[in-house]
N, C-alpha and C positions, 0 to 999 in steps of 0.2 A: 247877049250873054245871059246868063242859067246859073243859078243856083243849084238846081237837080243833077244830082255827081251822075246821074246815068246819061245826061246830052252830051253831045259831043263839043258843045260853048261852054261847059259849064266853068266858071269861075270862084273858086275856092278861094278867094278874098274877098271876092260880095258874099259868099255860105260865110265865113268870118264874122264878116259886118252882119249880117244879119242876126247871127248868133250870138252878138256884143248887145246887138238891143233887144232881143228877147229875155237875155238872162237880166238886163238890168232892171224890165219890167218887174221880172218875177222878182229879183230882190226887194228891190219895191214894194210889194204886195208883203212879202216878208219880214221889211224891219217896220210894215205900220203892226205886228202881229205883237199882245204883252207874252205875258208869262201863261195868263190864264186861257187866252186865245190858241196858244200852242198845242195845249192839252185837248182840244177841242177835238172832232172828229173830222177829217175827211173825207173826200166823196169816195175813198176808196174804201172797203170793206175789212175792218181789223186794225182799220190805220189811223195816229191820231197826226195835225198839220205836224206835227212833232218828227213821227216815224218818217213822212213826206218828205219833210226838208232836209234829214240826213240823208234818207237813198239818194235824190237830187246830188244832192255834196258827193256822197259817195261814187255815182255814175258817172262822174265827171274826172275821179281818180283811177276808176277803173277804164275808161275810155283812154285816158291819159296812159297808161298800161299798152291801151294798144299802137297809140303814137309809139310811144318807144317801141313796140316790135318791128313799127313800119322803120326806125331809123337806123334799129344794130341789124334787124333781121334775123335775129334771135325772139324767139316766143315768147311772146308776155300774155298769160291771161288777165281779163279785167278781175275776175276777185279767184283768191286760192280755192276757193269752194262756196257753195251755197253756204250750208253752214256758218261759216265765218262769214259772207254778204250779210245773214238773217240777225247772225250777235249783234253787228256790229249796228244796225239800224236802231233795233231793242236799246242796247246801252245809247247811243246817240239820244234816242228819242224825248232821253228825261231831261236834257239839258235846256238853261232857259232860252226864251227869245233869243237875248244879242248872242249869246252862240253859237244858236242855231242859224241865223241870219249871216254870222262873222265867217262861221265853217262853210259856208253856201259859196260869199263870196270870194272866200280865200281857193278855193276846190274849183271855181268857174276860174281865177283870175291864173291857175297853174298848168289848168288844161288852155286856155288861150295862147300862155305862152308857149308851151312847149308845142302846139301846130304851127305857130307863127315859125318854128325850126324846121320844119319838114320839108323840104326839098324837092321840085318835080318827078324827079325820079321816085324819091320814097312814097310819091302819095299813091304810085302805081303798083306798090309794096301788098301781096296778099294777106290778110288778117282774117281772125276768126271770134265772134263772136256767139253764144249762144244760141243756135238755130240762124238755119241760112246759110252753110256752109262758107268756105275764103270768100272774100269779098274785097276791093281794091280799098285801100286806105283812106281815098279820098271819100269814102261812104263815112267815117266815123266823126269827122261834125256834122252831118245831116244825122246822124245817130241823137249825137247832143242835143240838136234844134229839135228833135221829133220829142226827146225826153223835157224838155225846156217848158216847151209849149204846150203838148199835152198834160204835161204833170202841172201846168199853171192854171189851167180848169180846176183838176182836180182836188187844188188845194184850197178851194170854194172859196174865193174871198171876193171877189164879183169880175175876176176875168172869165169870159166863154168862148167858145166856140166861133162867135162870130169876129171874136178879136184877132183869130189867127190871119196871119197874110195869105193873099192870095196865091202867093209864090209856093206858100210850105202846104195850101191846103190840097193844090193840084196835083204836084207830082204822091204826095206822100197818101191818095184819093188811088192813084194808082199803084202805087207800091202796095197798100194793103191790099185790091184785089189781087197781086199778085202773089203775097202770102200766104190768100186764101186759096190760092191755086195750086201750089207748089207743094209736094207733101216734105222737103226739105227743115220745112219750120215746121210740122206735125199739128197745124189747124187748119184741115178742109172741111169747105164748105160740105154740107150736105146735097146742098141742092145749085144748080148753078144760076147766075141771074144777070141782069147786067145793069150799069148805072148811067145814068145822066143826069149832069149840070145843068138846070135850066140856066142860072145866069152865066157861065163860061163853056156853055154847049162842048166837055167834056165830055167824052164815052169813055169808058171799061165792062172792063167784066170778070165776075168770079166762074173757073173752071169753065168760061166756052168763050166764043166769037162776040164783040160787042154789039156787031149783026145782026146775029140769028135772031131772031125775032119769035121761035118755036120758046124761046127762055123768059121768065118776066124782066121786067123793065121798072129798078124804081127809082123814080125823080125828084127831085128839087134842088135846093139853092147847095151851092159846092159844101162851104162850112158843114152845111146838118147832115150832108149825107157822110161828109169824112167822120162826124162826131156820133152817129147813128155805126159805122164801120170800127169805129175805134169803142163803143160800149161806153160811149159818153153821150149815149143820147138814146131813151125808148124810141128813137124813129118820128117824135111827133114832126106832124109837118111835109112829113114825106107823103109820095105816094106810089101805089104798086100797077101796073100795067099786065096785065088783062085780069090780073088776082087781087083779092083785098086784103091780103096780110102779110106782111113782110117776110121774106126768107129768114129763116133759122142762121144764127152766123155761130162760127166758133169762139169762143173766150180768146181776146188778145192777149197774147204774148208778151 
């Protein structure tokens, strides 16, 4: 059995469990944070841990949005518009610590329950999020777990990249070349290349054959190449096959 909603084992009670300990991590990380730690910067660009912890809260109600489409089958977008996602970050963001930590867990504990209602049938339910056109229902806790984890980096407090499981590093190693291939999500690559794992001898590739060998080749440990794909990482540590400088990638999504 598989956590990755695109195997045919996959098991949407272990993506559950896993996404019960990830978020409990991240809380964690969150109610050690004061008043003044909040205001601080994250690794993201414009954003204070502040602005972080409310989108966090907030993707977990707009995902929640799409639960409920997958159950009436009637259309739920996760937010009425950008605009009103960007307000509502802004205003969230000046709140203190135990707020912002209470709103985190209260927003993870709402979205938990309402997939624990979904039904086999409805997980098979088509939904639509923001690039990447319908996608089956059963993607939107791996949605969660991608927002979870990656945004746990991000909120610099000394979880990395290498903290991620093995389970979320592999498949979601190849879903990003896959994004990067697909002009549905409107980031391709410029150039195409291909990847390898040296410790879980994983291949992929952006826009060609993980094969072809006419393509460069860059390697290392799973974690930094996902973290290197995802623009959490300059690529240190990597390395490029038959060229010395990493391929151009496009800005995640």
């Amino acid at each position: 059995m598989t956590i990755d909603p695109r195997a045919l084992d996959f098991d949407v009670t272990a993506l559950l469990a896993e996404l019960t300990d990830a978020t409990e991590q991240l809380i964690g990380s969150a109610e050690q944070l004061d008043d003044e730690a909040v205001r601080e910067p994250s690794t993201l660009p414009g954003w204070s841990r502040g602005h972080l912890l409310t989108h966090i809260a907030r993707n977990a109600d707009g995902l929640r949005n799409l639960l409920e489409w997958a159950m009436t089958g009637e259309r739920h977008d996760m937010y009425p518009d950008r605009e009103t996602r960007d307000a509502d970050i802004e205003t969230g963001a000046t709140r203190t610590a135990g707020q912002l930590a209470a709103d985190l867990r209260e927003a993870s504990r709402r979205f938990v329950e309402a997939a624990a209602r979904i039904t086999s049938e409805q997980w098979t339910v088509k939904v639509e999020r923001r690039g990447g056109g319908p996608q089956p229902a059963s993607k939107i806790p791996w949605w969660r777990l991608e927002e979870v984890l990656i945004h746990h980096v991000d909120l610099n407090t000394g979880f990395s990249p290498a903290h991620w499981p093995v389970q979320f590093t592999g498949p979601t190693l190849e879903m990003s070349a896959e994004r990067f291939t697909d002009p549905a999500y409107g980031a391709i690559a410029a150039t195409p290349f291909r990847l390898y794992a040296e410790d879980t001898a994983r291949n992929c590739a952006v826009a060609c054959d993980p094969m072809d060998k006419d393509h460069p080749l860059v390697r290392g440990p799973e974690a930094a190449l996902l973290a290197w794909m995802l623009g959490r990482s300059d690529g240190d540590g990597l390395t490029v096959e038959p060229f010395d400088a990493l391929p151009t990638l496009p800005a995640w999504m």
